[in-house]
C-alpha positions in Angstrom: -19.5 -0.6 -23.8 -15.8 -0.7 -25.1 -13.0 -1.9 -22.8 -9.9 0.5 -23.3 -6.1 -0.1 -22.0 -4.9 2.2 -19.7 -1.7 2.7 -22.7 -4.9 3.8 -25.2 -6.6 5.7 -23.0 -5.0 9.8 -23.7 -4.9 9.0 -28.0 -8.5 7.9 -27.6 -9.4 10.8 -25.6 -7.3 13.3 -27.8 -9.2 11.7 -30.9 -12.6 12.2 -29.4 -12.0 15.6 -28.7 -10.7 16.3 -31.7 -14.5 15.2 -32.6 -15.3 18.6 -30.0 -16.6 15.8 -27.5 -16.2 16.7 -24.0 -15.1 13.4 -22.3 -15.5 12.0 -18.6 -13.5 10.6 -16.4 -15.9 8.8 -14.1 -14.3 7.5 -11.1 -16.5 5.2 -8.8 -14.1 4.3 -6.3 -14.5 5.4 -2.5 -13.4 8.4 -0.9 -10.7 7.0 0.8 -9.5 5.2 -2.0 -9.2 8.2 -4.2 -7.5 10.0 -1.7 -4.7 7.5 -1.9 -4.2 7.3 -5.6 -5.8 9.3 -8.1 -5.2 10.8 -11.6 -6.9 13.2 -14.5 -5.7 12.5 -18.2 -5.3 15.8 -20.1 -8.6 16.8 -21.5 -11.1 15.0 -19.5 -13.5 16.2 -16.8 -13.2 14.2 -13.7 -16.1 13.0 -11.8 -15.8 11.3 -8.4 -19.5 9.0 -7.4 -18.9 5.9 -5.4 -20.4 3.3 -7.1 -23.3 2.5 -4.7 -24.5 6.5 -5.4 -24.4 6.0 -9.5 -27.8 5.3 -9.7 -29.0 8.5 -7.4 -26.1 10.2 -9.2 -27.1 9.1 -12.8 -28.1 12.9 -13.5 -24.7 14.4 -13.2 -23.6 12.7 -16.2 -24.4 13.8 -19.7 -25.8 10.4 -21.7 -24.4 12.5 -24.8 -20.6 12.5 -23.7 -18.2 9.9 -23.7 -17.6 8.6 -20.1 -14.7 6.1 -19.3 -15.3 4.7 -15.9 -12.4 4.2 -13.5 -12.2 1.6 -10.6 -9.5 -0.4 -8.9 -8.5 -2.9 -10.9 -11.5 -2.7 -13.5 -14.6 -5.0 -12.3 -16.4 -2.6 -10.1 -15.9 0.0 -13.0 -17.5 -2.9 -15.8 -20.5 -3.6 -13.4 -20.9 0.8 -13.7 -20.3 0.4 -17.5 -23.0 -1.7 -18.1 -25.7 0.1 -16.0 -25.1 3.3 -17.8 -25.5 1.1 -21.1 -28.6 0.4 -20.1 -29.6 3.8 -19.0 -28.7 4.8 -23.0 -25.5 6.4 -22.4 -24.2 6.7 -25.9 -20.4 6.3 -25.6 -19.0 4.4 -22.3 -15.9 2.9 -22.1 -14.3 0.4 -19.3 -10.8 1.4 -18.0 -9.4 -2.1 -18.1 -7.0 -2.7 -15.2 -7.8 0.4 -13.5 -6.0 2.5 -11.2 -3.4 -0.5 -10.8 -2.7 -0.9 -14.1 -2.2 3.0 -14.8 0.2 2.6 -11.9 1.9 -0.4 -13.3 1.8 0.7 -16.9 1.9 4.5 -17.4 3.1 6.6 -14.7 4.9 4.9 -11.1 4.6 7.9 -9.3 1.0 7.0 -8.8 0.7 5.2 -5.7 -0.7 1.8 -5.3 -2.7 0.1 -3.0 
């Protein structure tokens, strides 16, 4: 599991497509907390499962593509990180900072909360 800056975050996707990897924007935050903030980088799939359903869920993902998981502020996301590492996911990367820190650092118009 790599930990990536939200500033890093759309060069290292361009590069992996550039590799013709399809990568995922996992995002395991609640419902409700998605419907108050939320964002897609150009070139990623997003994927909205809580992270209590991950584990249910697991199938949906491809252990093969490079996921970046998405949280809050960047814990709940590390503790989702490191379970899919386990289940052999090849390529997972931890959105340090999270939502917030996109907020903070790469675009204001993305509300905070």
């Amino acid at each position: 599991m790599q930990q990536v800056s939200v500033v890093e975050l759309s060069s290292l996707v361009r590069q992996l497509m550039q590799q013709g990897l399809a990568p995922v924007l996992l995002d395991v935050r609640e419902p409700w907390e998605i419907a108050q903030a939320s964002f897609t980088p150009e070139g990623m799939r997003r994927l909205d499962i809580p992270m209590q359903q991950i584990p249910a869920r697991l199938g949906e993902l491809d252990p093969e593509q490079p996921v970046f998981v998405l949280c809050h502020h960047g814990m709940r996301s590390l503790q989702v990180a490191h379970f899919l590492e386990r289940q052999s996911h090849a390529e997972v990367y931890n959105i340090a900072g999270g939502i917030d820190a996109w907020s903070n650092q790469v675009d204001a118009t993305t509300p905070r909360y």
